[in-house]
C-alpha positions, -999 to +999 in steps of 0.1 A: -645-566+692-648-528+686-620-523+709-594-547+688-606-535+656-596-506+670-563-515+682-555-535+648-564-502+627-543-482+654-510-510+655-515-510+617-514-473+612-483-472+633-464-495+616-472-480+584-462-445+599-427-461+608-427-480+574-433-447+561-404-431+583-382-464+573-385-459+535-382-417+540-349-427+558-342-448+532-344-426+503-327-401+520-296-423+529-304-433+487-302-399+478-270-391+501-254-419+489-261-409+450-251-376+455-216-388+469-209-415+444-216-386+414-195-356+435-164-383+441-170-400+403-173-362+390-144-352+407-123-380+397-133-376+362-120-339+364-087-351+378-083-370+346-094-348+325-068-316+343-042-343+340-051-343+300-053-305+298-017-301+318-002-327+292-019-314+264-005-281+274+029-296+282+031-316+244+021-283+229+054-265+246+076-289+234+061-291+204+067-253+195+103-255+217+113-282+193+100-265+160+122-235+172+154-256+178+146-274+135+147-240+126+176-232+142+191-262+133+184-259+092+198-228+092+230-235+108+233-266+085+229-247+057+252-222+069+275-255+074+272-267+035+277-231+025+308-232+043+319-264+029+310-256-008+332-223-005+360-246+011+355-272-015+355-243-044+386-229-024+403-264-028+396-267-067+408-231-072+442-239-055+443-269-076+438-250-107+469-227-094+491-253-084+480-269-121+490-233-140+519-231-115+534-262-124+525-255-163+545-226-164+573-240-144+578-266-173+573-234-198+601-217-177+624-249-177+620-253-215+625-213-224+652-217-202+672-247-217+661-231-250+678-199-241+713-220-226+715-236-259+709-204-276+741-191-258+761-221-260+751-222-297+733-253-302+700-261-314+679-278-283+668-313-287+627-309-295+607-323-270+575-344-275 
């Protein structure tokens, strides 16, 4: 009896030395696999977060490129309206001198028809 006691405290010690082996394996497969879920879930979270960084980066180019050209493009449109308000002030002055030209060609017309009546010796008809 002695001798299967024995044997059953021996079989059980071996199986709990290879349950012991079993669950060591275990945990270590456990661990492996936890350590390469959180490298690959890590890493993939990077890639997202470089993709962010290179388009933040990217947004804040354009952003300063496109700033420059609004600048670039107020000033030559107010260059533009300065133009067009000297060409429009150009326009009125002509008008003004094509006004005073025609002015004194009806002063001209009427000293002149004056001055033929003068010499033919008859008083001009007065005009209204």
């Amino acid at each position: 009896m002695s001798d299967s006691l024995s044997q059953l405290v021996k079989a059980h010690q071996e199986k709990r030395t290879e349950l012991k082996k079993n669950n060591e394996q275990i945990r270590k497969n456990a661990m492996q696999a936890t350590h390469e879920l959180t490298d690959t879930v890590n890493n993939y979270m990077n890639e997202g977060v470089n993709d962010i960084f290179i388009k933040q980066k990217d947004l804040e180019q354009q952003s300063r490129k496109l700033a420059t050209q609004t600048s670039k493009y107020v000033s030559q449109t107010q260059q533009w309206l300065s133009l067009v308000d000297n060409f429009n002030n150009s326009l009125k002055e002509l008008g003004d001198v094509k006004n005073w030209a025609q002015i004194m060609e009806n002063d001209m017309k009427t000293i002149m028809s004056t001055l033929e009546f003068v010499h033919q010796g008859t008083t001009p008809p007065i005009e209204q």
